[in-house]
Structure formats: structure tokens, C-alpha cells
N, C-alpha and C positions, 0 to 999 in steps of 0.2 A: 453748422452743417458741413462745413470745409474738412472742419478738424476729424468730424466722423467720418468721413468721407474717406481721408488720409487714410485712418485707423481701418475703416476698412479694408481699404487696399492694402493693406500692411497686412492683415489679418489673411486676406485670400494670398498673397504672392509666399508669405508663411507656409498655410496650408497645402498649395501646388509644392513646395521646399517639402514639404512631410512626405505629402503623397510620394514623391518623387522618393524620398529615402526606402518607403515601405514597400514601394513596388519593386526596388532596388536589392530590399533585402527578400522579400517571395523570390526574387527571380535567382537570388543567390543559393537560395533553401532547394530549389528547383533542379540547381545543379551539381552534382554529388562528388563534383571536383574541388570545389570551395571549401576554406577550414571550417567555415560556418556552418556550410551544410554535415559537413562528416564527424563536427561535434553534435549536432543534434540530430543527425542517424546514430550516432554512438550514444547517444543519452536517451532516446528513444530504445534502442535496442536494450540497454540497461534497464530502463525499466517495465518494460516488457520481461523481461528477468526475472528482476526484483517483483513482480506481480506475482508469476509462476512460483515462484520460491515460498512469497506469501500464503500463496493459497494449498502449498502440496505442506507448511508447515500449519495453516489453520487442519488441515484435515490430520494430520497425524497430533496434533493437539485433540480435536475431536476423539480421535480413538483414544488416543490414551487415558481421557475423561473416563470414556467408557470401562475400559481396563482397570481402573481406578475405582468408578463404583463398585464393579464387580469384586475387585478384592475386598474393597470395605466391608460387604456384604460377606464374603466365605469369612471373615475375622472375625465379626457378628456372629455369623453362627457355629464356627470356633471357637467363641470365647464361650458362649451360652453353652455347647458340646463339652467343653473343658467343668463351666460350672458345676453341669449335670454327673460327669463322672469324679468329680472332685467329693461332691457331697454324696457316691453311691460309695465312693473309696472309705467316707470317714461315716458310713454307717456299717459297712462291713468290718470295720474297725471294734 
């Protein structure tokens, strides 16, 4: 019982040593003077970025999709257009 007991104590005076570091480091996040804080407003703001960039680059992927079906399609029926005057050329032949 002794030695759990110990371990206990060991276990809480630990945890208050934790807590203490993480309250330590919120209150350094908090303040926008610290290197800690103004690398993660800088890596924060980065990707807030990188999001924006992601998504103005899915939407111009989107279109171009679009763009792309649509050519396939005028090719299609270019090619078939082509077919049809190909075989009107070699019966007027």
C-alpha cells in the first residue's frame, strides 16, 4: 500500500509539473510577443493560405473538367462531320 501510495504521489506532483508546463505554454500562445506564439500565428496564417489557394485551385480544376468535356464532345462531332464529308467527297469522286 506504501509503495502505491508513493507512486501516487509521484504520479500527481508529475501531473501539477504537466499542467504547469501546458498552462505555461496556452499563456505563451496567448501572447503574440513570444517566438512561440508568432510561429504559430505564422503557420496558422500559412495555412489559412494554403486552404484558400486549395480551393480557388479545386475550382479552376472543376472548370477546366468542364472545358475538357466540352472539347471532347465538338472532336466527336468533328470527327463524325469530318467522317460524313470524307465519304460525300469520295462518292462525288
Amino acid at each position: 500500500v506504501a509503495a502505491l501510495q508513493d507512486e501516487k504521489n509521484s504520479l500527481m506532483s508529475e501531473n501539477e509539473i504537466m499542467n504547469d508546463r501546458l498552462e505555461q505554454l496556452d499563456d505563451s500562445l496567448d501572447d503574440p510577443n513570444t517566438a512561440v506564439a508568432k510561429k504559430y500565428f505564422t503557420a496558422q496564417l500559412q495555412l489559412e493560405q494554403l486552404q484558400e489557394e486549395n480551393f480557388r485551385l479545386e475550382a479552376a480544376k472543376d472548370d477546366y473538367r468542364v472545358h475538357c468535356e466540352d472539347l471532347e464532345k465538338q472532336l466527336i462531332e468533328l470527327q463524325h462531320r469530318n467522317n460524313e464529308l470524307t465519304s460525300l467527297a469520295e462518292e462525288s469522286r
